[in-house]
C-alpha positions in Angstrom: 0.0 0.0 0.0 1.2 3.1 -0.8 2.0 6.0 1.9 2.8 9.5 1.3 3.4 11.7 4.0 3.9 15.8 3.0 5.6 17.8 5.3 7.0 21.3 5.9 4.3 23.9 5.1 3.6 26.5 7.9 3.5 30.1 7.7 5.4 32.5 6.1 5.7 36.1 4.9 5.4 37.3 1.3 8.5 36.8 -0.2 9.6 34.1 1.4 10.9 30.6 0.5 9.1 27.5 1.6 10.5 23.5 1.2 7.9 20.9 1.4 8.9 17.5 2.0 6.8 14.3 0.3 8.0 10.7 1.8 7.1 7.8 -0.4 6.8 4.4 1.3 4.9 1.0 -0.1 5.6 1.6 -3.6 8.6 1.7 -6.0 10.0 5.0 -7.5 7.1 6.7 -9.8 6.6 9.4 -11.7 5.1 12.0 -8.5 3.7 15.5 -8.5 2.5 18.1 -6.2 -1.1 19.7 -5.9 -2.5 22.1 -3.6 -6.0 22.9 -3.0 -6.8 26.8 -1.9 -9.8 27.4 -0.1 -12.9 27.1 -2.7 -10.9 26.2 -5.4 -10.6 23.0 -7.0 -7.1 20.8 -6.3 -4.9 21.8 -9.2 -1.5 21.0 -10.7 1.9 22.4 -9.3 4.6 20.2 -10.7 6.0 17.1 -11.7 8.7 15.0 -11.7 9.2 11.3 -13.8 10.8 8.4 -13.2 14.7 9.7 -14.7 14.3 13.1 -13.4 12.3 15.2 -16.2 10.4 17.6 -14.4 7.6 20.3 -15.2 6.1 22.7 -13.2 2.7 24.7 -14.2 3.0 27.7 -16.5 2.4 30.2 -13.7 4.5 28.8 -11.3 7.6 28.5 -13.5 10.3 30.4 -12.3 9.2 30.1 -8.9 8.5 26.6 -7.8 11.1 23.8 -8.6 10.5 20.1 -7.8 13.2 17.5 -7.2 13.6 14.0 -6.2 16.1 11.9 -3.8 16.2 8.5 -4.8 17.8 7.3 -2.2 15.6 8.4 0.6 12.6 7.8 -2.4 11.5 11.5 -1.2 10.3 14.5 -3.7 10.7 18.0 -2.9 9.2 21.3 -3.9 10.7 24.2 -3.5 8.9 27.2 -3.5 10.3 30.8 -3.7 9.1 34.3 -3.7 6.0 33.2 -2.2 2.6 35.2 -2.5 -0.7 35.3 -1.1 -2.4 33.3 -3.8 0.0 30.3 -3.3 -1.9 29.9 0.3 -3.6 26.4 -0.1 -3.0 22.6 1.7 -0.1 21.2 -0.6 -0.8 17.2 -1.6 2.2 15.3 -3.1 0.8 12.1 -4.9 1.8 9.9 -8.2 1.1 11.2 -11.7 -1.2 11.0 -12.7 -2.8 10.8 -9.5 -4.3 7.7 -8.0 -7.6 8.7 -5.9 -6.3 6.5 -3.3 -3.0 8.3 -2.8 -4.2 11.3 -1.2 -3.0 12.4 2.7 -3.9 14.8 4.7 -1.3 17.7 2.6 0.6 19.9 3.8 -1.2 23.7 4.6 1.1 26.4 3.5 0.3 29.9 4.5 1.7 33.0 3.3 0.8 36.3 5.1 1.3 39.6 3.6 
């Protein structure tokens, strides 16, 4: 069964950088994502990352947000600079495309101006 675990949202300022933390466990390394989910909007895309490394983050978070794998510890990172208001939302890492089973509890990143 597979177990993903976000951590490291909290609160931060605008302007700020953020790190969130994904831990995969029960599965082999897969092609994983992020998603966040701000309050009354639908879940929506944030990045990816495939199996060798390819990654791809959306359009208006490029430049921004970068996503990254370690192997080793099978954990995926996002990193998230320059933070703004809008990017305030409950941060999900799951496979992608997601499986509706994946889903945790996120990760709820708040950024205050």
């Amino acid at each position: 069964q597979v177990q993903l675990v976000e951590s490291g949202g909290g609160l931060v300022q605008v302007g700020e950088s953020m790190r969130l933390h994904c831990a995969a466990s029960g599965t082999n390394i897969r092609a994983m994502a992020w998603y966040r989910q701000a309050p009354g909007k639908q879940r929506e895309f944030v990045a990816r990352i495939s199996i060798t490394g390819v990654t791809s983050v959306a359009n208006d978070l490029r430049g921004r947000f970068t996503i990254a794998r370690d192997y080793d510890k099978n954990t995926v990172h996002l990193q998230m600079n320059n933070l703004k208001p809008e990017d305030t939302a409950v941060y999900y890492c799951n496979t992608y495309p997601p499986q509706s089973n994946n889903w945790g509890q996120g990760t709820q990143v708040t950024v205050s101006s």
